[in-house]
C-alpha positions in Angstrom: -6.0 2.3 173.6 -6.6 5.1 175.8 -5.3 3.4 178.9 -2.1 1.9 177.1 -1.1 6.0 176.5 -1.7 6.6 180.4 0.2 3.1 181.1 3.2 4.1 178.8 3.1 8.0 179.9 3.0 7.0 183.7 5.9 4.3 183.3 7.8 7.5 181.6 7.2 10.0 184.2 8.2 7.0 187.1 11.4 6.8 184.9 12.5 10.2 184.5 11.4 10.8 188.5 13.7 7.8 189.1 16.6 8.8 186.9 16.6 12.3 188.7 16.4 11.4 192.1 20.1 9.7 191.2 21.6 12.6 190.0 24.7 14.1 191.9 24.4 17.0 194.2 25.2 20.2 192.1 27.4 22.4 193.9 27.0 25.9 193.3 30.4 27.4 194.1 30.9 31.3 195.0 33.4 33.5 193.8 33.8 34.8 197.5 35.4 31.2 198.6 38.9 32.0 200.3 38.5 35.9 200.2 37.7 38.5 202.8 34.0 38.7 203.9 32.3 41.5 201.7 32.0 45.0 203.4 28.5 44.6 205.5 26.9 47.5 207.6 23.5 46.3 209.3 21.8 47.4 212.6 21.1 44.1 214.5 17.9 43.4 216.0 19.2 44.5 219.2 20.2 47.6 217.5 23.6 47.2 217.3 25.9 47.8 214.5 27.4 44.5 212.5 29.7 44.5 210.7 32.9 42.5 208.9 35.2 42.9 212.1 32.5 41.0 213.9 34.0 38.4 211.5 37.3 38.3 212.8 39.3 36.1 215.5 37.0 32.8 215.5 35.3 30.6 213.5 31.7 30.9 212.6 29.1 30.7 210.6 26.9 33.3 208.8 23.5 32.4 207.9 20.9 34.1 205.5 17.4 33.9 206.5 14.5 34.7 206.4 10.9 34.0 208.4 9.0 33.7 205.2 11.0 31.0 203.9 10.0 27.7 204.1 13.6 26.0 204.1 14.6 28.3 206.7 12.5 27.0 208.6 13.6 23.3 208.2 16.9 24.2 208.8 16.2 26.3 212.4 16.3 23.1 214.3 19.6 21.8 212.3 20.9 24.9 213.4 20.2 24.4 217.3 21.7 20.6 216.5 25.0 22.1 215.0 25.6 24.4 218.5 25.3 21.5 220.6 27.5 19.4 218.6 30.1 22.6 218.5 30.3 25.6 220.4 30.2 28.2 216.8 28.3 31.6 216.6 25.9 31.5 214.1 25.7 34.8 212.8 21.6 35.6 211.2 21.6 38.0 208.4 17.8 38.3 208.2 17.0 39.1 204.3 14.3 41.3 202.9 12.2 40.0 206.1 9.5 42.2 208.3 11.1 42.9 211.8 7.4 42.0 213.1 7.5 39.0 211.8 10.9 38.0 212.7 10.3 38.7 216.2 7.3 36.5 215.8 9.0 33.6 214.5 12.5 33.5 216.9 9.7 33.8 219.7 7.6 30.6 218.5 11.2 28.8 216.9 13.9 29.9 219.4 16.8 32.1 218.4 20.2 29.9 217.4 21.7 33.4 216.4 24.3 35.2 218.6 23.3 38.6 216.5 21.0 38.9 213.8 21.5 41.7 210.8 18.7 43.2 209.2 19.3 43.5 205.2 15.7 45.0 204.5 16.8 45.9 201.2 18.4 42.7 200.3 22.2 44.3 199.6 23.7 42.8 201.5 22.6 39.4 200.3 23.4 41.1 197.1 27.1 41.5 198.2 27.6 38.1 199.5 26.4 36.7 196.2 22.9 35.3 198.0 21.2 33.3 195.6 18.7 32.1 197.5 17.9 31.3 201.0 19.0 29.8 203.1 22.7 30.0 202.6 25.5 29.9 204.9 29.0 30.9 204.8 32.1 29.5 207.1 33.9 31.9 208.0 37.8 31.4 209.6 39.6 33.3 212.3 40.5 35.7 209.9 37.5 36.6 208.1 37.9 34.8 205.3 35.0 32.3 203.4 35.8 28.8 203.6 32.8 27.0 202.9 29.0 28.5 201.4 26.2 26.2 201.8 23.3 26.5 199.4 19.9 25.4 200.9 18.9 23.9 204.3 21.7 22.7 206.8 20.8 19.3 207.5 22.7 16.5 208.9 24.5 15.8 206.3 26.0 19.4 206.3 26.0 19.2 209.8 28.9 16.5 209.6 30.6 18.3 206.7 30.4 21.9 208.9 32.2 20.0 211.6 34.6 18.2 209.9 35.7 21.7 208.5 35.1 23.7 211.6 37.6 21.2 213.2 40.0 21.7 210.4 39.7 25.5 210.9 40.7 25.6 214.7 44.1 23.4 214.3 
């Protein structure tokens, strides 16, 4: 009797795990899509200011981050993959992060970021409506968000970044 309960609760658990993994993406849209960047005053790691006018005149790509994140640091090498497919800044906004340990980890990962912001306080990330990291936000020639990607860039989002990227420089 006892193993007929652990037959039938295993076959349930294989079922709902199977019936999940079919489920549809869930897209979690931001009110910030086709506006102006938010307002964003950081000190880079380089100590230099950034701010929304370094948003302006190209097409790139801002990226929350963090070195304690595990995701982030799936998506690091995705992020190398998508500048050699396409020439795009990536702009790092490094969230509620330890400078120390940032260092650390762009030293042992490699830095994909043409200039990294420091929100120590997490306001910024606030601002842009940051749910969780990583996210990333296309940006167009004229500062406005296009696209936000919540979670890891991987290669699927790799093809979907390009396709819009290409769509944004015509």
């Amino acid at each position: 009797m006892k193993y007929i309960a652990l037959i039938v609760i295993t076959i349930f658990i294989f079922v709902c795990f199977f019936f999940g993994l079919k489920k549809e993406e869930k897209v979690l849209s931001s009110p910030l899509l086709n506006k102006h960047v938010p307002e964003i005053n950081l000190i880079s790691l380089k100590n230099e200011k950034l701010n929304k006018n370094d948003f302006k005149n190209e097409v790139l790509l801002v990226n929350f981050f963090a070195s304690w994140c595990v995701p982030c640091i799936v998506e690091h090498d995705f992020l190398f993959e998508l500048k050699k497919k396409k020439s795009i800044k990536i702009y790092g906004i490094n969230y509620k992060d330890d400078v120390k340990n940032l260092e650390q980890w762009l030293e042992k990962l490699g830095n994909p970021y043409y200039k990294i912001g420091i929100d120590s306080t997490g306001i910024t990330g606030i601002n842009w409506g940051v749910n969780g990291i990583p996210e990333s936000f296309l940006i167009d020639k004229n500062g406005i968000i296009k696209h936000k990607i919540n979670g890891v860039i991987d290669e699927k989002q790799i093809k979907i970044l390009l396709t819009k990227i290409e769509e944004l420089e015509k």
